[in-house]
N, C-alpha and C positions, 0 to 999 in steps of 0.2 A: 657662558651658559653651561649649566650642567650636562654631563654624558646622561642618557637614560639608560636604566638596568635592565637588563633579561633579554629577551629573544625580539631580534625583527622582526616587525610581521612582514609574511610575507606576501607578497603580492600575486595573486592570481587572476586568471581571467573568468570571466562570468559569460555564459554565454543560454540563448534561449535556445529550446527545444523547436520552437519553431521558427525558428533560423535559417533557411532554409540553404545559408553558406556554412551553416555546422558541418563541418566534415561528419561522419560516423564515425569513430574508434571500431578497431578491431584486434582484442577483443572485446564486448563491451558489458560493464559490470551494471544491474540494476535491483534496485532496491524492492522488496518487497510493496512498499507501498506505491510505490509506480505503477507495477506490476497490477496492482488493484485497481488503480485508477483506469490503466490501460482496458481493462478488461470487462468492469464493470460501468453499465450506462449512467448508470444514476449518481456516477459521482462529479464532481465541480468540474476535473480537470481531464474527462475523459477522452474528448476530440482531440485536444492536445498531445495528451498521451499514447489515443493511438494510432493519431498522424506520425510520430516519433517511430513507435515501432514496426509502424506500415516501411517507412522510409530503412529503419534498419535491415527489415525482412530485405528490400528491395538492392540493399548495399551486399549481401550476401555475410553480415558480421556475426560473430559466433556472439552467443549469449553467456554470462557468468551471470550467474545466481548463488544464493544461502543454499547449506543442504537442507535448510526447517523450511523451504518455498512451501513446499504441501501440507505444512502445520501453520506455517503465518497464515497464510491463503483461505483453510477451513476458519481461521480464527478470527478475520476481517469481514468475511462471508457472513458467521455469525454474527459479527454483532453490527452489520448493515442490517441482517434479518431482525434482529430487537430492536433497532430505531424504527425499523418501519414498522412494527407493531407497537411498540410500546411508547414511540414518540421519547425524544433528547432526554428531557427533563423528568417523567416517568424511570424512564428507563436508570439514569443515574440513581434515583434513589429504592430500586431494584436490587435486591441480594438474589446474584445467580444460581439457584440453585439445581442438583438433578431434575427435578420435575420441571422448572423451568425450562432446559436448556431439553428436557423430551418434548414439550408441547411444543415449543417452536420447530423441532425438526418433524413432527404429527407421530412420537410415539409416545406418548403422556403415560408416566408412569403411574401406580395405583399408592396410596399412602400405607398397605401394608406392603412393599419392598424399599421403600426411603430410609 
């Protein structure tokens, strides 16, 4: 039988969030879009998510996050805020532009400064 080229994969373990023999890490690193799920209701995985970081809080584990957290964050914010106006499929065929992106936040610009 032939040897196979390149890298082992390697084997790792998989484990659920709500697990509730997940040890916590500490320190522990989380992704931005976690972070969204965790916080915002209206998304798929948000019970989940912030059963997870309820139980963090409660482990005393320090948090590692992106330094862009407060630019992903406004930038996921936004565009939850266009689905819910403008609906998925609207929305995609949508060119973002300044006026757009004023009206949704309620300060709509006039067409002589665009």
């Amino acid at each position: 039988m032939a040897q196979s080229r390149g890298r082992h994969v390697a084997t790792r373990g998989v484990y659920a969030i709500e697990d509730r023999a997940l040890l916590v890490p500490d320190p522990l690193a989380l992704d931005t879009s976690f972070i969204v799920e965790a916080l915002i209701e209206t998304q798929r995985h948000h019970a989940s998510c912030r059963d997870f970081l309820d139980r963090v809080a409660d482990a005393g584990a320090t948090l590692v996050t992106s330094d862009l957290l407060a630019v992903e964050l406004a930038e996921a914010v936004f565009a939850i805020a266009l689905k819910a106006r403008w609906g998925r499929v609207a929305l995609a065929r949508r060119l973002l532009t300044a006026r757009s992106r004023g009206s949704i936040l309620g300060t709509p610009r006039s067409p002589a400064r665009d």
